[in-house]
C-alpha positions as CSV (number, residue, x, y, z in Angstrom):
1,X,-61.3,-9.0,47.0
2,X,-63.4,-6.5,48.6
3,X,-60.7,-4.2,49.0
4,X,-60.7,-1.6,46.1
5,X,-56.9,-1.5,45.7
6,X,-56.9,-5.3,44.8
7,X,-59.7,-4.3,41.8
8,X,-58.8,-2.3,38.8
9,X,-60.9,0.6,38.6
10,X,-63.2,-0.5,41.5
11,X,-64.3,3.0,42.5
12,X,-66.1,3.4,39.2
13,X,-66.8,-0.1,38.6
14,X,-70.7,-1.4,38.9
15,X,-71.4,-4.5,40.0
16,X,-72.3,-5.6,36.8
17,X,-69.2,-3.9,35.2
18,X,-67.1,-6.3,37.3
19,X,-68.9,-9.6,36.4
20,X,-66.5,-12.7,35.7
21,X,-69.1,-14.1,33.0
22,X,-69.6,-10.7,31.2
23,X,-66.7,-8.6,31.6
24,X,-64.6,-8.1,28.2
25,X,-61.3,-7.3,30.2
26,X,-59.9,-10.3,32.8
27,X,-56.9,-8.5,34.7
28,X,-54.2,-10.9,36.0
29,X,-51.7,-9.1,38.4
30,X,-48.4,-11.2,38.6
31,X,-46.0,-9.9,41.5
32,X,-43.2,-11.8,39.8
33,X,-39.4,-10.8,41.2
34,X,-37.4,-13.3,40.0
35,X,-34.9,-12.5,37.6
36,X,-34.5,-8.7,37.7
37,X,-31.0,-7.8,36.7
38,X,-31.0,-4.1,38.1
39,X,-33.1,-1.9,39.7
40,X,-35.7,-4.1,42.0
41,X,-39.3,-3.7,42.8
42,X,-41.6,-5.5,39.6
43,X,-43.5,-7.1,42.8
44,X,-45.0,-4.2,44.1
45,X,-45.4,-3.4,40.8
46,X,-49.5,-5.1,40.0
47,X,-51.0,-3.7,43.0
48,X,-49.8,-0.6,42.8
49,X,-50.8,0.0,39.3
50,X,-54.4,-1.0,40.5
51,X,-54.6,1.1,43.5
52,X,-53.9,4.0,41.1
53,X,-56.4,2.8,39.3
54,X,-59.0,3.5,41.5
55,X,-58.1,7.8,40.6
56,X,-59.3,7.3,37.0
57,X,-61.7,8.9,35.6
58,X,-64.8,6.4,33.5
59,X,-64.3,8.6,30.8
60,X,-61.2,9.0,29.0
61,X,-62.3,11.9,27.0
62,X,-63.5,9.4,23.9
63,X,-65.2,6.4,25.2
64,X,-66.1,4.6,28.6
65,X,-64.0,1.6,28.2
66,X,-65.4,0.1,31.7
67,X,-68.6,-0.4,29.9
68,X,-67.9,-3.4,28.5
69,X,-66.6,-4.6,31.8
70,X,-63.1,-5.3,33.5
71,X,-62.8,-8.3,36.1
72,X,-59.8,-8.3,38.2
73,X,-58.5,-11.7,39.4
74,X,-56.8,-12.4,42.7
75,X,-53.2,-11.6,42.4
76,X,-50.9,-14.8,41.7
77,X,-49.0,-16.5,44.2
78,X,-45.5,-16.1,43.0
79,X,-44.1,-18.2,46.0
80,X,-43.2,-20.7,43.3
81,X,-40.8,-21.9,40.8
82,X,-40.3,-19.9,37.6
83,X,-41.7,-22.7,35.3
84,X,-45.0,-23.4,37.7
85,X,-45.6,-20.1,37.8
86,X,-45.3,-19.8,33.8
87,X,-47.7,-23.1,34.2
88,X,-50.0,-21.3,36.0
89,X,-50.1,-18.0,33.8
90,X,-50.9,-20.3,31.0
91,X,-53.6,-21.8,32.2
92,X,-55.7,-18.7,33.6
93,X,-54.7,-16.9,30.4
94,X,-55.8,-20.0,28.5
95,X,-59.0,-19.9,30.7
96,X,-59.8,-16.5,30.2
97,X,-59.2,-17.2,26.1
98,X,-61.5,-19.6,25.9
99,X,-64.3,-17.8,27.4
100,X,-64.0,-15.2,24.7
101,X,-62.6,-12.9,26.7
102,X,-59.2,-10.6,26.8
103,X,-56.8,-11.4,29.5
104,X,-55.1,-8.0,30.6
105,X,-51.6,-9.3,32.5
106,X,-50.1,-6.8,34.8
107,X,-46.2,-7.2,35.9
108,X,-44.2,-8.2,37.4
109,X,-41.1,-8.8,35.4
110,X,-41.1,-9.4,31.6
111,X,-40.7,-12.9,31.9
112,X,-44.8,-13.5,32.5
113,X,-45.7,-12.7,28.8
114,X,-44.2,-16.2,27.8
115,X,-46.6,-17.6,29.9
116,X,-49.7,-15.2,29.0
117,X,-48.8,-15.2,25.2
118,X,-48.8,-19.3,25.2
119,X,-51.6,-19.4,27.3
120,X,-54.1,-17.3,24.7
121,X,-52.6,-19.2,21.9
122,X,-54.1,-22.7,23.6
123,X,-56.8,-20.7,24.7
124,X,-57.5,-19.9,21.0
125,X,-56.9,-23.3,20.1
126,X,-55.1,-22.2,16.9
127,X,-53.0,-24.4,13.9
128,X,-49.6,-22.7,14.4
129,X,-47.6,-20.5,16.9
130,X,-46.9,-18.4,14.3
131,X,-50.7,-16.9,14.0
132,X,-50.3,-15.1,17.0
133,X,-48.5,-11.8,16.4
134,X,-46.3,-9.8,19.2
135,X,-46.2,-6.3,19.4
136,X,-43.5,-5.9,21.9
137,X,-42.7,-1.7,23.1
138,X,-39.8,-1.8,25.1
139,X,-36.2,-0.7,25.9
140,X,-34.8,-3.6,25.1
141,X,-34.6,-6.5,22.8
142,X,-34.9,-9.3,25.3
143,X,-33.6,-11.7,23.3
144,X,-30.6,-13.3,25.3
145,X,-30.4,-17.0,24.9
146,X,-30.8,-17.9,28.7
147,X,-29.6,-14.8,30.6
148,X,-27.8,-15.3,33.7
149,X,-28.2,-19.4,33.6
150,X,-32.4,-18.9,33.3
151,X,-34.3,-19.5,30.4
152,X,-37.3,-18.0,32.0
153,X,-35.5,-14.4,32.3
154,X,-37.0,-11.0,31.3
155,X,-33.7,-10.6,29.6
156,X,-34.6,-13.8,27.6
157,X,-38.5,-13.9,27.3
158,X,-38.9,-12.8,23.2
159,X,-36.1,-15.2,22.3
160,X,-38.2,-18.1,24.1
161,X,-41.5,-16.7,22.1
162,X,-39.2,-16.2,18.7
163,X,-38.0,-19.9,19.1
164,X,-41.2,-21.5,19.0
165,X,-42.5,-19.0,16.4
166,X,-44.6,-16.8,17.1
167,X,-44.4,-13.8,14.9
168,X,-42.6,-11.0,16.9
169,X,-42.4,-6.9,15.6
170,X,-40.6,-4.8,18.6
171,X,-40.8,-1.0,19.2
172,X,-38.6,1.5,20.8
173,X,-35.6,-0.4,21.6
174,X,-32.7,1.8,22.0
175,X,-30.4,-1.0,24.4
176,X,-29.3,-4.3,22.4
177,X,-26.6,-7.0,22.4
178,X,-24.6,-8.3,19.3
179,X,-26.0,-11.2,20.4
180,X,-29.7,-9.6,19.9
181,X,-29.1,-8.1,16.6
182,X,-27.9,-11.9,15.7
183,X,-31.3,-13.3,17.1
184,X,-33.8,-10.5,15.5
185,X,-32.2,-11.6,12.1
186,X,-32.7,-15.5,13.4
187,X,-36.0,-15.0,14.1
188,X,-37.2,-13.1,11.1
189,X,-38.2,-9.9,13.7
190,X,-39.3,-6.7,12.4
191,X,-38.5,-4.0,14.6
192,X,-38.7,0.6,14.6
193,X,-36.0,1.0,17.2
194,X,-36.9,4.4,19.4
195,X,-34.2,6.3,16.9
196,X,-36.0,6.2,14.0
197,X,-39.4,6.9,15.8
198,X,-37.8,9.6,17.0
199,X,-36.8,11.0,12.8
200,X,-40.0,9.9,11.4
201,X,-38.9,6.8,10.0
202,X,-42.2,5.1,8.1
203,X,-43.2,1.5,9.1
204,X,-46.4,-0.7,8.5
205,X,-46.6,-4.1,9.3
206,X,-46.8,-6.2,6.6
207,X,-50.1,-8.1,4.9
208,X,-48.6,-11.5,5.9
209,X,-48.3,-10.4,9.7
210,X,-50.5,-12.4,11.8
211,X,-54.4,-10.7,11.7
212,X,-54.4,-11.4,15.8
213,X,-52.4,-9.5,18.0
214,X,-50.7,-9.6,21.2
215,X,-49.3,-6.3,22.6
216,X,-46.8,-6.6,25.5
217,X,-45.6,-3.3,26.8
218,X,-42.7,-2.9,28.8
219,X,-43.2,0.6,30.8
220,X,-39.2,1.4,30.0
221,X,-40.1,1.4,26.8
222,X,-41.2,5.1,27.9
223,X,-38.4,7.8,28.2
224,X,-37.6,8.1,31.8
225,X,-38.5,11.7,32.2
226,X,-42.2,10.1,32.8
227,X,-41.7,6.8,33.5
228,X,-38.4,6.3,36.2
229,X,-40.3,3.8,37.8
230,X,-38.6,1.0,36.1
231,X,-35.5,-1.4,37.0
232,X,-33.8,-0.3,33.4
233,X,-35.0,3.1,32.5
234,X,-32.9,4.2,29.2
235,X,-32.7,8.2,28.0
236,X,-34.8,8.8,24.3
237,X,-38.1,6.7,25.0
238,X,-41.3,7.1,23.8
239,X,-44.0,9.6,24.7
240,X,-47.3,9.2,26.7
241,X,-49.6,9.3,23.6
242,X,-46.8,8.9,21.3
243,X,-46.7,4.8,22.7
244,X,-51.2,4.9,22.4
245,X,-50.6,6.7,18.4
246,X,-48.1,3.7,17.6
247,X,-50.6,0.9,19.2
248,X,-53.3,2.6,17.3
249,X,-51.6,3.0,14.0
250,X,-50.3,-1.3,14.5
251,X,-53.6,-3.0,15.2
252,X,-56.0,-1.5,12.7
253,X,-58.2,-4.3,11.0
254,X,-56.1,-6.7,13.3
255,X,-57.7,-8.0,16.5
256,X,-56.1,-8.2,19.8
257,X,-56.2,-11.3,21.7
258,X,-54.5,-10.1,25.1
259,X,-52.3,-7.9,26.2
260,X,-49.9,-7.0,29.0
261,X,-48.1,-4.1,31.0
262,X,-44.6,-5.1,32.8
263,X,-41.5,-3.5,34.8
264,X,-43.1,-0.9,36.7
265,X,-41.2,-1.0,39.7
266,X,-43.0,1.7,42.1
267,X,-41.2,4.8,43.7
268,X,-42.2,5.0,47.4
269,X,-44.2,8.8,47.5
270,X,-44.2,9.3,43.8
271,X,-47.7,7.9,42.7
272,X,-47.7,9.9,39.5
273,X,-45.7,6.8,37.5
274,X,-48.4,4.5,39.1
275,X,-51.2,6.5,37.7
276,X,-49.6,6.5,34.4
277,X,-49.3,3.2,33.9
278,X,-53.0,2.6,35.4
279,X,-54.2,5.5,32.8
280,X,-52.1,3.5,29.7
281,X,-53.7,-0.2,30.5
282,X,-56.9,1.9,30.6
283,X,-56.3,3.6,27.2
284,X,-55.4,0.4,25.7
285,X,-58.6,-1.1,26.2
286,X,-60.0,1.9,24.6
287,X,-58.0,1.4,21.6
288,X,-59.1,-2.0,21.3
289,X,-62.6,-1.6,21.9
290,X,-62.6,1.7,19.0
291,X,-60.8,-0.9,17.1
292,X,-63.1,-4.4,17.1
């Protein structure tokens, strides 16, 4: 691990900054390729986003979010079957959780939240699944019921997460099934699909939405004029700090418990999407740590 590009934000890192027993942030780079339906590359996708890392600035113009400390983990072997590797997500996640801490889970293919998202609710050791809120910004719905004969698809993960009940709201989708529209209704979700962003539309979550908070952000929940990089990039996305306005606006007096950044499947010679995706994990912590 003493190579910078396997350590978010090394360059500008201290040594104390990067301490396992201190460090508010735990990243957790998955190199999962499993499942993509499309374009390919989510395995590159981790250690790209934290060599780019390493071009960021400390200060974000607001705040120094490394102050509170950011520990990168060694990435995970993915050399394994899709449920031992959801097994293993879990239990670093769950780990990390218990220590207080917020696990930060970079992709890798969708399919690693279920894993990250169960894995905090253990680590919390809540009542009910349905405590744990998920914001979800993406492109699509991900709710197929066991796309292309695997449950553990990034096609499938929020129906796996909406059937044992955790609270789900989604954001930006602008590419859904019948069969989706069937399962957000099933599962109670509440969604602001990237149209009515896009006219205005008004949306707060509700009082009875779960107080603690997991954000999973799919990078083609972006438009593709900044973020290509992905295996599914759809026209009429979200902005840059359009996507950091919404996450602001959604966890106010809510606390976030973990979060994660998926699909960024690199373009060979075009590090600017890497460095966007590096500079949004970044600006997330920010928001959380403005917001606790």
């Amino acid at each position: 691990m003493n190579n910078k590009n396997n350590y978010f934000l090394n360059s500008e890192l201290s040594i104390k900054e990067k301490d396992k027993e201190t460090a508010k942030f735990h990243i957790l780079p998955v190199p999962l390729e499993k499942t993509v339906s499309f374009g390919k590359g989510t395995s590159k996708g981790p250690q790209a986003i934290i060599r780019a890392s390493n071009e960021l600035e400390r200060y974000t113009g607001k705040s120094e979010p490394c102050i509170q400390g950011i520990h990168t983990h060694p990435l995970l072997n993915c050399n394994k079957p899709l449920n031992v590797i959801m097994s293993d997500i879990e239990n670093i996640t769950k780990d990390i959780t218990k220590q207080k801490k917020i696990p930060v889970t970079l992709g890798g293919e969708h399919s690693i939240t279920y894993g990250a998202v169960n894995g905090v609710y253990k680590g919390l050791d809540l009542p009910k699944k349905h405590n744990i809120g998920i914001l979800q910004i993406d492109a699509h719905a991900d709710l197929r019921k066991n796309y292309e004969n695997e449950a553990h698809s990034h096609a499938s993960v929020m129906y796996l997460l909406g059937n044992e009940k955790f609270k789900i709201a989604q954001f930006g989708v602008r590419a859904l099934s019948k069969e989706e529209v069937e399962n957000r209704k099933m599962f109670n979700i509440l969604f602001l699909d990237a149209r009515d962003i896009y006219y205005k539309k008004k949306f707060k979550l509700p009082l009875n939405f779960p107080q603690k908070i997991y954000i999973s952000f799919d990078v083609d929940g972006l438009d593709p004029s900044i973020m290509p990089a992905t295996g599914t990039p759809v026209p009429g996305g979200l902005g840059y700090y359009e996507s950091l306005n919404l996450i602001k606006n959604l966890i106010k007096g809510r606390q976030v418990v973990g979060f994660d950044v998926v699909e960024l499947s690199p373009i060979k010679n075009f590090i600017a999407y890497d460095f966007t995706v590096a500079s949004l994990v970044y600006e997330i912590m920010e928001l959380i740590n403005l917001n606790d």
